[in-house]
MIKOLPA-495172 format. One record per residue (C-alpha): residue number from 0; x, y, z. Coordinates in nm, 4 decimals. Layout:
N
<site k="NUM" east="X" north="Y" up="Z"/>
...
END
This chain:
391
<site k="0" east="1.8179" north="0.3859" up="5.7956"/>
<site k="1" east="1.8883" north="0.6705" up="6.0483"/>
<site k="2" east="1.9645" north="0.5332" up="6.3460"/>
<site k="3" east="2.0184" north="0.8562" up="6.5804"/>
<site k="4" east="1.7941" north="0.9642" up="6.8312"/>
<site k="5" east="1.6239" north="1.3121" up="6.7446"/>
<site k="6" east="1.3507" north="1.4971" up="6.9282"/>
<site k="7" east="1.1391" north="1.8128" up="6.8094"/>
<site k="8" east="1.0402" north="2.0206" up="7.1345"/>
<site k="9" east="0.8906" north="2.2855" up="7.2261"/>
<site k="10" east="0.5935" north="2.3333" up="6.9082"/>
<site k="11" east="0.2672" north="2.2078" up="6.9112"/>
<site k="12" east="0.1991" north="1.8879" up="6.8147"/>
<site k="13" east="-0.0996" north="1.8069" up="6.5989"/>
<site k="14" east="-0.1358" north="1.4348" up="6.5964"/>
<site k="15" east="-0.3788" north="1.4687" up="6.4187"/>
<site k="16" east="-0.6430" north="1.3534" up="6.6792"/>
<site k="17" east="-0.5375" north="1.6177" up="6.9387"/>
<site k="18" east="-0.3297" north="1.9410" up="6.9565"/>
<site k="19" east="-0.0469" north="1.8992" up="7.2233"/>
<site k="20" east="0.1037" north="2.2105" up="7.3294"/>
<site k="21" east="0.4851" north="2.2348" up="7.3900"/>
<site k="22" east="0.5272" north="1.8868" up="7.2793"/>
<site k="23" east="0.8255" north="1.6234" up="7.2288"/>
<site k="24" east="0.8005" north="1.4219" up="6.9427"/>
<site k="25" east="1.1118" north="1.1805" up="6.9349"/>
<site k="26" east="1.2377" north="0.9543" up="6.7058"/>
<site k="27" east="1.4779" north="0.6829" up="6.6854"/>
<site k="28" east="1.5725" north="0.3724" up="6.4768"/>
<site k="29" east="1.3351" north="0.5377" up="6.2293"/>
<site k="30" east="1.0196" north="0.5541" up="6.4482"/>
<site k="31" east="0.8552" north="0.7311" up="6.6655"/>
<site k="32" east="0.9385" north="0.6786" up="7.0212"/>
<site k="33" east="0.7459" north="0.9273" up="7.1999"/>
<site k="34" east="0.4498" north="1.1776" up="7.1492"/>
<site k="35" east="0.3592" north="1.4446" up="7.4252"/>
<site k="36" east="0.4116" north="1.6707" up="7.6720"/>
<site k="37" east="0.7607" north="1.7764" up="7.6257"/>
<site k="38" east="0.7893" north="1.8073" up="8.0374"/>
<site k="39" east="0.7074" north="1.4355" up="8.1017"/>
<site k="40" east="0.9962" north="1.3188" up="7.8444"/>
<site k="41" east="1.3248" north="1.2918" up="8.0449"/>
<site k="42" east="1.6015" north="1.4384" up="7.9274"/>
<site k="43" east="1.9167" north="1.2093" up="7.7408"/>
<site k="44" east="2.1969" north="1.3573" up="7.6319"/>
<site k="45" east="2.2455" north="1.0997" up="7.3181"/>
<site k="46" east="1.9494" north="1.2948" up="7.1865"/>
<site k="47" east="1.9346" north="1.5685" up="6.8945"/>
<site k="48" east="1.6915" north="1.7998" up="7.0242"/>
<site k="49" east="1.5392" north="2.0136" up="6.7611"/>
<site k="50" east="1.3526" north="2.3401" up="6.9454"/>
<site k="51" east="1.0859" north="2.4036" up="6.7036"/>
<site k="52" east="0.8463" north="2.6709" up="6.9603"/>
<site k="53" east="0.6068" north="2.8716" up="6.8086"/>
<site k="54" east="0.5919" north="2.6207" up="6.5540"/>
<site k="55" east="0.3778" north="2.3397" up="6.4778"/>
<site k="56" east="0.4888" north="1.9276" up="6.4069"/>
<site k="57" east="0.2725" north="1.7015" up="6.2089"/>
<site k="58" east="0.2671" north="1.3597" up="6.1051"/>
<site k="59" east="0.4112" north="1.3663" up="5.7119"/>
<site k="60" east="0.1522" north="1.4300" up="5.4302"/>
<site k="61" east="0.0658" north="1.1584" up="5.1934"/>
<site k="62" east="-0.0471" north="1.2104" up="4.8572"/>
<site k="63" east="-0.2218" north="0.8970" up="4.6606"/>
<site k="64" east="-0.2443" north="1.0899" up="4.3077"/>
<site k="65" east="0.0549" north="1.2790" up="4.1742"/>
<site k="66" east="0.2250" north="1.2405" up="3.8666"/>
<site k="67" east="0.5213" north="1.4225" up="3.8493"/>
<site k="68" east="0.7202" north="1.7306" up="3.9112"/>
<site k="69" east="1.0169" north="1.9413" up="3.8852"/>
<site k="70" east="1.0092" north="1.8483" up="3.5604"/>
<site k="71" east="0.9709" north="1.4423" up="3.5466"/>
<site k="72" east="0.6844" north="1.2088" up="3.5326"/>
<site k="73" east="0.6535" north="0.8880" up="3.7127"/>
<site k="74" east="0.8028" north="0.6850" up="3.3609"/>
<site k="75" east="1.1282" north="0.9317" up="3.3997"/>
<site k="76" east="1.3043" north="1.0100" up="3.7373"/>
<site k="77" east="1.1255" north="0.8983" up="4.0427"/>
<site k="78" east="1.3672" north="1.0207" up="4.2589"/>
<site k="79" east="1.3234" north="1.3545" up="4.1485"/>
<site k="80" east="0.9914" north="1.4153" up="4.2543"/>
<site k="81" east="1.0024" north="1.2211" up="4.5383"/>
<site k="82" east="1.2385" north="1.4743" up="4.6268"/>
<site k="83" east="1.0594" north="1.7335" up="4.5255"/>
<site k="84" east="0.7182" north="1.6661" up="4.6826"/>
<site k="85" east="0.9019" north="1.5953" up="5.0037"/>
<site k="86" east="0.9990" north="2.0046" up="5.0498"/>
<site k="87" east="0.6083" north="2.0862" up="5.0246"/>
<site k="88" east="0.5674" north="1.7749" up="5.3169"/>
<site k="89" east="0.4842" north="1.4691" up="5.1354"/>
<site k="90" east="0.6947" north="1.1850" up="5.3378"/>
<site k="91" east="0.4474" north="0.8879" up="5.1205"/>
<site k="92" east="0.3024" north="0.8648" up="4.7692"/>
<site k="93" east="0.1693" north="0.6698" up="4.5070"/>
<site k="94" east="0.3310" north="0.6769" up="4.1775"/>
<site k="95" east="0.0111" north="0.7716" up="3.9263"/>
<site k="96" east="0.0188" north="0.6427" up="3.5795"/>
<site k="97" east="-0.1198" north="0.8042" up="3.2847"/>
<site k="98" east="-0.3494" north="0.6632" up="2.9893"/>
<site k="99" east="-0.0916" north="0.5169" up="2.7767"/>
<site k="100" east="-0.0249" north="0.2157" up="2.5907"/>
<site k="101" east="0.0129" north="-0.1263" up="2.7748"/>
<site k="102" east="0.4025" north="-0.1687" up="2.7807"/>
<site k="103" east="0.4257" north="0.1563" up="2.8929"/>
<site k="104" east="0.2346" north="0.1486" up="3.1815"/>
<site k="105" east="0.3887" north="-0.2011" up="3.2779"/>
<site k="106" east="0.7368" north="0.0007" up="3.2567"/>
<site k="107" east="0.5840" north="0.2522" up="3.5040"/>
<site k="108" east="0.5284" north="-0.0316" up="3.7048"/>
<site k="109" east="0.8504" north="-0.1755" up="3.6933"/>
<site k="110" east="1.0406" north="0.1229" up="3.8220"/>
<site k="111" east="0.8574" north="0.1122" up="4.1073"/>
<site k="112" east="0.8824" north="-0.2452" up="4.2137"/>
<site k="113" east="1.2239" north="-0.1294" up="4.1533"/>
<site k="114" east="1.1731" north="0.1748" up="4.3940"/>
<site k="115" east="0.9913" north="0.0026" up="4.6822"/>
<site k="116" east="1.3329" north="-0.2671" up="4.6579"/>
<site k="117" east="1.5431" north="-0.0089" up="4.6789"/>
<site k="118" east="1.4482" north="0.3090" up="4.8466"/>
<site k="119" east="1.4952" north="0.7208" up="4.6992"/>
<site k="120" east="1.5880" north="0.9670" up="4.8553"/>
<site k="121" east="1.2606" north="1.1775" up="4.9141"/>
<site k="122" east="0.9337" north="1.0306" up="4.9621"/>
<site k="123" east="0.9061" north="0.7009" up="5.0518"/>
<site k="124" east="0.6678" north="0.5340" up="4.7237"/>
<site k="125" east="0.3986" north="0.3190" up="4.8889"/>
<site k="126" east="0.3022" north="0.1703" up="4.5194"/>
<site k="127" east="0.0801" north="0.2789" up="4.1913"/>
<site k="128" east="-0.1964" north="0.4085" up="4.1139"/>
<site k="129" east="-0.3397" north="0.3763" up="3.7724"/>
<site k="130" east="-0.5054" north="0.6407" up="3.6408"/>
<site k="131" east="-0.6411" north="0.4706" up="3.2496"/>
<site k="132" east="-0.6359" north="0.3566" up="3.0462"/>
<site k="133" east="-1.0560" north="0.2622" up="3.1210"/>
<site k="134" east="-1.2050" north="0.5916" up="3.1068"/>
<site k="135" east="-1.5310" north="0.7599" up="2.9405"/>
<site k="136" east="-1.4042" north="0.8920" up="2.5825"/>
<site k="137" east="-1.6335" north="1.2125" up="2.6906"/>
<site k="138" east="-1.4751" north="1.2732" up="3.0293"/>
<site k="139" east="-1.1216" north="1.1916" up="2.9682"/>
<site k="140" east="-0.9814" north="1.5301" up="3.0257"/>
<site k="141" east="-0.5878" north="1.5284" up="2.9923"/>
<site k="142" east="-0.5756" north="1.1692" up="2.9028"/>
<site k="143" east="-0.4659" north="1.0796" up="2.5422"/>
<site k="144" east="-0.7389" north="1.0244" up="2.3171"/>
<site k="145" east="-0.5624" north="0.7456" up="2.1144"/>
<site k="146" east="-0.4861" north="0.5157" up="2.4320"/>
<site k="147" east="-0.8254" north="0.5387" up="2.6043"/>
<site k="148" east="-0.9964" north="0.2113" up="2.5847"/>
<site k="149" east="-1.2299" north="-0.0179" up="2.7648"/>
<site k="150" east="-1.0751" north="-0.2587" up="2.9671"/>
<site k="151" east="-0.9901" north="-0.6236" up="2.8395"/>
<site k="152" east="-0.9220" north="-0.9117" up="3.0948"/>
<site k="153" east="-0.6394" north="-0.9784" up="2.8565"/>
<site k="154" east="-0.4751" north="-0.6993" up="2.8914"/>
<site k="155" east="-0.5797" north="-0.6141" up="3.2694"/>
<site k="156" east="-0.4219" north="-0.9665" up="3.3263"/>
<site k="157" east="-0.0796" north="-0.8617" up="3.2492"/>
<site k="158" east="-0.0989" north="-0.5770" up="3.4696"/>
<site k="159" east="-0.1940" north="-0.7828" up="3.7697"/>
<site k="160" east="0.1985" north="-0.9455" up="3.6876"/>
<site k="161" east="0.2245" north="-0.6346" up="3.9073"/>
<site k="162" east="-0.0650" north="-0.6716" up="4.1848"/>
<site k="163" east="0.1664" north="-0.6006" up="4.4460"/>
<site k="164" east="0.2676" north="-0.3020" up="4.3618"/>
<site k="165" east="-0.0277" north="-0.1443" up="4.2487"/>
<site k="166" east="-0.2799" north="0.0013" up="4.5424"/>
<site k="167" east="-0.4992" north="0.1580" up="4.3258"/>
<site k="168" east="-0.6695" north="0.2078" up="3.9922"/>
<site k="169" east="-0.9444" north="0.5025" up="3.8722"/>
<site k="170" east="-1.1834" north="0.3709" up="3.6017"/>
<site k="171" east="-1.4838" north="0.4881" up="3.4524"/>
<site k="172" east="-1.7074" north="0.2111" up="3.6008"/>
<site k="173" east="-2.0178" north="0.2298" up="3.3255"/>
<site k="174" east="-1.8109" north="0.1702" up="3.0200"/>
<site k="175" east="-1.7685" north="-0.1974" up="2.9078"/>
<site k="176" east="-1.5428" north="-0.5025" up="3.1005"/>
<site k="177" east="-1.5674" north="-0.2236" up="3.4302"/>
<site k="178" east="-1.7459" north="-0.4206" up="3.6356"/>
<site k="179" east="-1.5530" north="-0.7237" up="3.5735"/>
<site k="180" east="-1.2639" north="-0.5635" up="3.6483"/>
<site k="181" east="-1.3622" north="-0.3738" up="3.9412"/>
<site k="182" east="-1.5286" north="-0.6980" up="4.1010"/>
<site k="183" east="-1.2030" north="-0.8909" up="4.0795"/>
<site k="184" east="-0.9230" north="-0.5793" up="4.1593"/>
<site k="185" east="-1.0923" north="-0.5412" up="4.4594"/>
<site k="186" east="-1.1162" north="-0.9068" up="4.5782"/>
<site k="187" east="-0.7529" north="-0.8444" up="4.5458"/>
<site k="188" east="-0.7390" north="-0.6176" up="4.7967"/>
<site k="189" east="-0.6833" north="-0.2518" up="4.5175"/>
<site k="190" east="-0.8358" north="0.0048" up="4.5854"/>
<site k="191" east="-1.1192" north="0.1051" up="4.3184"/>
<site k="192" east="-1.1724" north="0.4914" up="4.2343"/>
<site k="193" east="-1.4637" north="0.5588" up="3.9858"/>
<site k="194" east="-1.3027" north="0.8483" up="3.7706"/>
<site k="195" east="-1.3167" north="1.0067" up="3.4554"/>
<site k="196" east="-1.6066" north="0.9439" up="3.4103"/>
<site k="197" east="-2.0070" north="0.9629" up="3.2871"/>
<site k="198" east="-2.1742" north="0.7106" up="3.4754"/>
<site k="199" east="-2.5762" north="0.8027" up="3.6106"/>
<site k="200" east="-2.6229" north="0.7465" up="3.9855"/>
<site k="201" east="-2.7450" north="0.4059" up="3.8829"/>
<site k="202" east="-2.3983" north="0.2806" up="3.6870"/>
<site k="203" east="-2.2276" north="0.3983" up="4.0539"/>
<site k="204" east="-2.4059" north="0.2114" up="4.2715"/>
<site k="205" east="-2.3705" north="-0.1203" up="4.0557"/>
<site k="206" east="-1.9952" north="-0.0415" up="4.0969"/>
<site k="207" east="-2.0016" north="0.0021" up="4.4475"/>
<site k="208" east="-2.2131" north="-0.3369" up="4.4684"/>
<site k="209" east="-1.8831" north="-0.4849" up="4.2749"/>
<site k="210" east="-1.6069" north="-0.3400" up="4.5331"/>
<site k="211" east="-1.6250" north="0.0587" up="4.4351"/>
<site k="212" east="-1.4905" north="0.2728" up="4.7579"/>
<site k="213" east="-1.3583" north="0.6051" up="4.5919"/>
<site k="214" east="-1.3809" north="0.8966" up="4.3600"/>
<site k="215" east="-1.0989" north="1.0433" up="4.1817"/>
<site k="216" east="-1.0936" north="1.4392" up="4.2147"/>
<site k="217" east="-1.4125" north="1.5702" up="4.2759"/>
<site k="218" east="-1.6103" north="1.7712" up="4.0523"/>
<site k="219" east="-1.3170" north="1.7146" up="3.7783"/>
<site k="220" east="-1.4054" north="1.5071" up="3.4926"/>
<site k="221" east="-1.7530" north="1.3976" up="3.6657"/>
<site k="222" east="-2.0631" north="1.3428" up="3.5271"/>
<site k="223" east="-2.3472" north="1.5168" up="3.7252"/>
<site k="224" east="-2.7426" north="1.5575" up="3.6996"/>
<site k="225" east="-2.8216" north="1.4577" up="3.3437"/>
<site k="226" east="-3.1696" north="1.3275" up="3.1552"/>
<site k="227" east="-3.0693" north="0.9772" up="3.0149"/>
<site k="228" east="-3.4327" north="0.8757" up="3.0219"/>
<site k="229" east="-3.5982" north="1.2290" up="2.9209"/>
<site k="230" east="-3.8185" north="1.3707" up="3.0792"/>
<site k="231" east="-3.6423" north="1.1976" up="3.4295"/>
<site k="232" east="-3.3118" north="1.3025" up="3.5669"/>
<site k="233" east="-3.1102" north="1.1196" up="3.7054"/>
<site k="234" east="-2.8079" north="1.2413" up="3.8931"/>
<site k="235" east="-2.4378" north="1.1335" up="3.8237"/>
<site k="236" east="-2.1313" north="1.0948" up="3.9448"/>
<site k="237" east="-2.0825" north="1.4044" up="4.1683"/>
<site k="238" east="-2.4357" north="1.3578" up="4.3341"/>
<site k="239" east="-2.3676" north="0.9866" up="4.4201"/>
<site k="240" east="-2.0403" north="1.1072" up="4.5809"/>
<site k="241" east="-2.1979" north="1.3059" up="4.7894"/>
<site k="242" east="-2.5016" north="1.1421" up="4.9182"/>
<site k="243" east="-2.3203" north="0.8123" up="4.9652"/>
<site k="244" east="-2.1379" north="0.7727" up="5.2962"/>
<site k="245" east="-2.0009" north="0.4146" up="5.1793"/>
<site k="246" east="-1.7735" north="0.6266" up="4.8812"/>
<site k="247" east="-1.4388" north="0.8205" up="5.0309"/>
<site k="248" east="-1.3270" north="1.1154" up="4.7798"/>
<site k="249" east="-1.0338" north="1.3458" up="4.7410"/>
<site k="250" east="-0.9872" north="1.6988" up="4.5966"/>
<site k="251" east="-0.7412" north="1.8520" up="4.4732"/>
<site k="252" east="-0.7968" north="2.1938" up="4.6540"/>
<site k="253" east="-0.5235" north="2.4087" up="4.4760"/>
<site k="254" east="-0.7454" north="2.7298" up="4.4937"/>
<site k="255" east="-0.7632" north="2.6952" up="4.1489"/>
<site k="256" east="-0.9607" north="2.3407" up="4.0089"/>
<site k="257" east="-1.2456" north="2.4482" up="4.2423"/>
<site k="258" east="-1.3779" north="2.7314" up="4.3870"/>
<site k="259" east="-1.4186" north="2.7463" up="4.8368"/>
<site k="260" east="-1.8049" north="2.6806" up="4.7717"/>
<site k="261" east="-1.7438" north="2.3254" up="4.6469"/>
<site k="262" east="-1.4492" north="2.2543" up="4.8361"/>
<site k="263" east="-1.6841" north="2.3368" up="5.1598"/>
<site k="264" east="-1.9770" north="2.1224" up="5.0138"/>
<site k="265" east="-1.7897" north="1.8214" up="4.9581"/>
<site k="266" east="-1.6457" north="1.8084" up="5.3569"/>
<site k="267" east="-1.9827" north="1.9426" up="5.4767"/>
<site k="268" east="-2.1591" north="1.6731" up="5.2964"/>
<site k="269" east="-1.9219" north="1.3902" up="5.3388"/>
<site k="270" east="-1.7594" north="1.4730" up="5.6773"/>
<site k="271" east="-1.3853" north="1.5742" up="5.6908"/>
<site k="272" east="-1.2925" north="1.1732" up="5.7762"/>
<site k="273" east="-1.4133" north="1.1009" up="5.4234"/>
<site k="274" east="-1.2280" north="1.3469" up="5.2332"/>
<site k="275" east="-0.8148" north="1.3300" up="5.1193"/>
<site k="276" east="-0.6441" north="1.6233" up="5.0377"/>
<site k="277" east="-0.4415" north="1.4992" up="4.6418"/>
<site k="278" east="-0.1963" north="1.7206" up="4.4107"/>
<site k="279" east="-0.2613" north="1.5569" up="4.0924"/>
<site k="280" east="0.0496" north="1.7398" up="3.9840"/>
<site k="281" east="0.2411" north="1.6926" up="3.7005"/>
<site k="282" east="0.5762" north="1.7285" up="3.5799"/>
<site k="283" east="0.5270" north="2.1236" up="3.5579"/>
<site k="284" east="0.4880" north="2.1455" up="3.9074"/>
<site k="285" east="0.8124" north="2.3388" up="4.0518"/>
<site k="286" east="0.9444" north="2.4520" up="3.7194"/>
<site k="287" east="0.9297" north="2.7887" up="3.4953"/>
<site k="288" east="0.6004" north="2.9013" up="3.2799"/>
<site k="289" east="0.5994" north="2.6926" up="3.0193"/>
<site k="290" east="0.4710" north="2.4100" up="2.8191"/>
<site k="291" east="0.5399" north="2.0792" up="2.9059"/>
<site k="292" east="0.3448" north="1.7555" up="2.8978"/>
<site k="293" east="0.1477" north="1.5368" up="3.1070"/>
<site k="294" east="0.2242" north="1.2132" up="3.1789"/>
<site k="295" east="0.4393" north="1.0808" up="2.9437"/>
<site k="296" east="0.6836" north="1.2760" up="2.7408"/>
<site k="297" east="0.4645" north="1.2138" up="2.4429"/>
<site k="298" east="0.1515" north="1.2979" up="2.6265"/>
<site k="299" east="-0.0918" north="1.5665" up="2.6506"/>
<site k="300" east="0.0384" north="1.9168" up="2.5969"/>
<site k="301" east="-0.0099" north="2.1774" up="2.8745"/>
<site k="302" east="0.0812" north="2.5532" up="2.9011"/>
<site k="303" east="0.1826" north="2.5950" up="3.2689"/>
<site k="304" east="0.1751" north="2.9523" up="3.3684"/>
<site k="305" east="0.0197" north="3.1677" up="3.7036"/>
<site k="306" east="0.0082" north="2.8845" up="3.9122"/>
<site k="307" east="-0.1743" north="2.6467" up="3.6497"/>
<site k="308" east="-0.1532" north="2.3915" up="3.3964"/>
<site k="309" east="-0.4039" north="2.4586" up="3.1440"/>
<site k="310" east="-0.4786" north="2.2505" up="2.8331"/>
<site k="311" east="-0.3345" north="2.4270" up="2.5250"/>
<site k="312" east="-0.6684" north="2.5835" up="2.4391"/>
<site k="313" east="-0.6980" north="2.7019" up="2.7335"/>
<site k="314" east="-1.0349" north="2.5398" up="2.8181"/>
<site k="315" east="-0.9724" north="2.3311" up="3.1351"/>
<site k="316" east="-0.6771" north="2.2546" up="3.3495"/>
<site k="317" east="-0.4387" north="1.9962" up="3.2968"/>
<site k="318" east="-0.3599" north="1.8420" up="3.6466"/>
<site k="319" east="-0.1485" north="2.0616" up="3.8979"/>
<site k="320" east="0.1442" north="2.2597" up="3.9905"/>
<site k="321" east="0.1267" north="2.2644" up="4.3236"/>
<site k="322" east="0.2500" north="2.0603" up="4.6336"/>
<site k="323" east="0.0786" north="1.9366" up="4.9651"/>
<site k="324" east="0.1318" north="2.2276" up="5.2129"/>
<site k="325" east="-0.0642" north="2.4156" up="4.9795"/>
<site k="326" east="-0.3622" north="2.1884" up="4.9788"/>
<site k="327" east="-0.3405" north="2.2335" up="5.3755"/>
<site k="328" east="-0.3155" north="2.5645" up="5.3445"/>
<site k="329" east="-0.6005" north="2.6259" up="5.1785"/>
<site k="330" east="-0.8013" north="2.3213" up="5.3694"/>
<site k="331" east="-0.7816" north="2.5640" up="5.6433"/>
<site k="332" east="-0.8517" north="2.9406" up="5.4679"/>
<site k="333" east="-1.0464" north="2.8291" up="5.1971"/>
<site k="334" east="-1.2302" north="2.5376" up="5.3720"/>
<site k="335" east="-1.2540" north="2.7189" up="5.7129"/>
<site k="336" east="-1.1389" north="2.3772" up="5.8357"/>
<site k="337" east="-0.9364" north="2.3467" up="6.2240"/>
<site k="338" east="-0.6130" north="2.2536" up="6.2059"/>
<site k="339" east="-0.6479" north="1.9178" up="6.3359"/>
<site k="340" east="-0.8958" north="1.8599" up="6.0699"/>
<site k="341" east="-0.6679" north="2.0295" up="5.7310"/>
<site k="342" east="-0.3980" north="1.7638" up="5.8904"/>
<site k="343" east="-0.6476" north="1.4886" up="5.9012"/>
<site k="344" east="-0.6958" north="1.5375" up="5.5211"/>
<site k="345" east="-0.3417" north="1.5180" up="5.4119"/>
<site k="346" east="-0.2138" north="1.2254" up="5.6489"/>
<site k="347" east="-0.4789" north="0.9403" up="5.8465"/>
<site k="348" east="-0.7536" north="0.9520" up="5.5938"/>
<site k="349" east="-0.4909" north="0.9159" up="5.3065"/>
<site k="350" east="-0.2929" north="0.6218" up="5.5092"/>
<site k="351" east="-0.6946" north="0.4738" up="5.6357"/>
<site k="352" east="-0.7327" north="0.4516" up="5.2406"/>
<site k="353" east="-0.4093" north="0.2439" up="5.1623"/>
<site k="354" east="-0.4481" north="0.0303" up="5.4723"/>
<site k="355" east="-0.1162" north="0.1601" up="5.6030"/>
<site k="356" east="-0.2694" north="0.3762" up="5.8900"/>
<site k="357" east="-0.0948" north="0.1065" up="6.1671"/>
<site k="358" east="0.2366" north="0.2647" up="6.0449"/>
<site k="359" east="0.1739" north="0.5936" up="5.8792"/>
<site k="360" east="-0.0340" north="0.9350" up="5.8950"/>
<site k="361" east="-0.0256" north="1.0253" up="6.2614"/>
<site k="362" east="0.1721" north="1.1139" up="6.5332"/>
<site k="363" east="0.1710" north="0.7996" up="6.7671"/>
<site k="364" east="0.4658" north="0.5475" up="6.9175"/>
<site k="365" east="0.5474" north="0.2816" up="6.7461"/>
<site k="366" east="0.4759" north="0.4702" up="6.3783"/>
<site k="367" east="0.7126" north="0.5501" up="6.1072"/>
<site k="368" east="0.9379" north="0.8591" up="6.1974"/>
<site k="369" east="0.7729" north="1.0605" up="5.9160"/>
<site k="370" east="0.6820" north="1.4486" up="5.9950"/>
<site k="371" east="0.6451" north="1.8263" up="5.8621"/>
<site k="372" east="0.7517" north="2.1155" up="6.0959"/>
<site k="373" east="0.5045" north="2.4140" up="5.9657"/>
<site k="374" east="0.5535" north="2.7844" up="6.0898"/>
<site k="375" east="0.2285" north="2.9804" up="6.2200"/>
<site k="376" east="0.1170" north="3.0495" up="5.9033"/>
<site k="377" east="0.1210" north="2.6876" up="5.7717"/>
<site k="378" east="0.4321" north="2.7598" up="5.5840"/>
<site k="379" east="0.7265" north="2.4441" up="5.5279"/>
<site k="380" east="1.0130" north="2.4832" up="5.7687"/>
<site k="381" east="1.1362" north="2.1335" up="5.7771"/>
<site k="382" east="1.0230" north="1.6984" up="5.6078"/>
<site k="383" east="1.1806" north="1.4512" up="5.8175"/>
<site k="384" east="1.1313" north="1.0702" up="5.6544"/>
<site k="385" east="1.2263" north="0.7804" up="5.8418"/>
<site k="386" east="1.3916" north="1.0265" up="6.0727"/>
<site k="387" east="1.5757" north="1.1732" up="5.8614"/>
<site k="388" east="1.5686" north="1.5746" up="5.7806"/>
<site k="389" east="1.5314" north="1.5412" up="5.4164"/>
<site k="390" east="1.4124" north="1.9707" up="5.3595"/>
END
């Protein structure tokens, strides 16, 4: 733990529920101590003081899908990308699994009971989300054909040896044992993403009757309008997500996985408090043009190169290569979004959906001492975690 006293004064403070102009934001003993005008904090020489004007201080980003980077998955070297996400301001994560047999997974989960014991250096890991094995065969995009089954209270059983750890899970909620699973995961207090999958607007809503709250990247791997009854349609997935206020989302807003049109749809539809800003990168984030896998080393092949991770035929993308200031980046150019809002995405709507927004994702005494100093153009300066400078 840091214990020294360090202040940032001088920027502008987006909190993200105001913009305070020449601000102090001071931390010590790891937490935030005060937030706001710099002029009304009194000045103490046992403080660091950081001048950061013409420059902006948020609360940290936190990102609840992301597999990997800088070469590493979430079954190899945590610390690595922890560190790695943290220069593109991601103080908080959650550690995302890949479809992949049972004892692997369970590993996954082990390192990061492990983690969560006994802190990395980088981002702090708030716990797991699964991401499969329980996904539609049709819609399983990156995911290993071989391991994609439907789930089995046997086998979801043994994962719950884990229930502490893990926060979240992304299933496809139409395809058999879903709703079983989803009823009782979320009586548990995870967090249930429908994802992945090819469910009608009528399969949704029976999962959000069962404990349903999210969906896992929007638009990706998503049914939409489809006739299962010809001559009727019916819509899917994406149309659900968007007429329902009761389901949160997240997109992965790259510049690449969508175009502006649907990015501004999704917050114009669902409201900007609804909405979290994800990587979904994977271990090619951060390294050379290349081919590398996703999740596991034996995974799915993917050709990074230009900014993308493509499948090897080239015919959809294969998670991300990006990190977090990016995403705000283009939350505000792409999206047209404020600045408050862009920072809203990336930090209290991602801690409102964990249940840790009484300690993380904005600017406010009392909090965890976990920030990103951005230049004018939205650029990383500076991560401080726990306050500590960590980039």
């Amino acid at each position: 733990m840091n214990t020294r006293k360090l202040a940032f004064v001088g920027g502008t403070a987006i909190t993200p529920f105001e913009e305070i102009v020449n601000s102090a934001v001071v931390f010590d003993q790891g937490q935030i101590i005060y937030v706001g005008p710099r002029h009304h904090y009194p000045i103490d020489e046992k403080v660091e003081t950081v001048n950061i004007h013409g420059k902006f201080i948020t609360p940290g980003f936190i990102d609840i899908h992301i597999h990997g980077g800088a070469g590493s998955d979430t079954r190899q070297d945590f610390e690595t990308i922890c560190r790695y996400h943290a220069q593109g301001g991601t103080t908080a994560l959650l550690a995302t699994t890949a479809t992949a047999p049972l004892d692997e997974i369970k590993s996954t989960l082990q390192v990061v009971r492990e983690a969560q014991k006994n802190p990395l250096e980088g981002a702090q890991i708030l716990g797991a989300h699964i991401e499969g094995p329980y996904l539609s065969m049709a819609k399983r995009g990156c995911h290993l054909k071989e391991h994609v089954r439907n789930p089995e209270k046997a086998e979801w059983e043994q994962l719950l040896e884990y229930q502490s750890e893990i926060k979240h899970i992304t299933l496809a909620p139409e395809i058999p044992g879903a709703l079983e699973l989803i009823r009782d995961w979320s009586l548990r207090g995870i967090s249930i993403s429908g994802g992945h999958t090819d469910a009608t607007y009528g399969e949704i809503m029976k999962a959000v009757d069962q404990g349903m709250v999210h969906a896992t990247h929007m638009y990706c791997a998503m049914s939409s309008v489809s006739r299962p009854r010809p001559p009727h349609r019916e819509g899917g997935c994406v149309e659900t997500v968007l007429e329902r206020d009761e389901i949160t989302t997240e997109l992965i807003a790259d510049g690449r996985h969508l175009p502006a049109e649907l990015l501004r749809l999704t917050v114009r539809a669902k409201g900007v408090d609804r909405v979290c800003l994800v990587t979904d990168a994977m271990r090619g984030a951060g390294m050379p043009d290349g081919v590398y896998t996703f999740g596991p080393k034996h995974g799915q092949k993917a050709v990074v190169k230009n900014g993308e991770a493509l499948m090897m035929d080239l015919s959809s993308f294969a998670s991300s290569v990006v990190t977090m200031d990016v995403m705000v980046r283009n939350a505000l150019n792409l999206m047209g979004l404020t600045r408050r809002e862009a920072i809203a995405m990336a930090t209290i709507n991602p801690a409102r959906f964990l249940r840790v927004a009484d300690r993380k994702g904005s600017l406010e005494v009392g909090k965890d001492a976990d920030c990103v100093i951005l230049d004018e153009d939205f650029h990383m300066i500076q991560t401080v975690i726990a306050g500590k400078i960590h980039h």
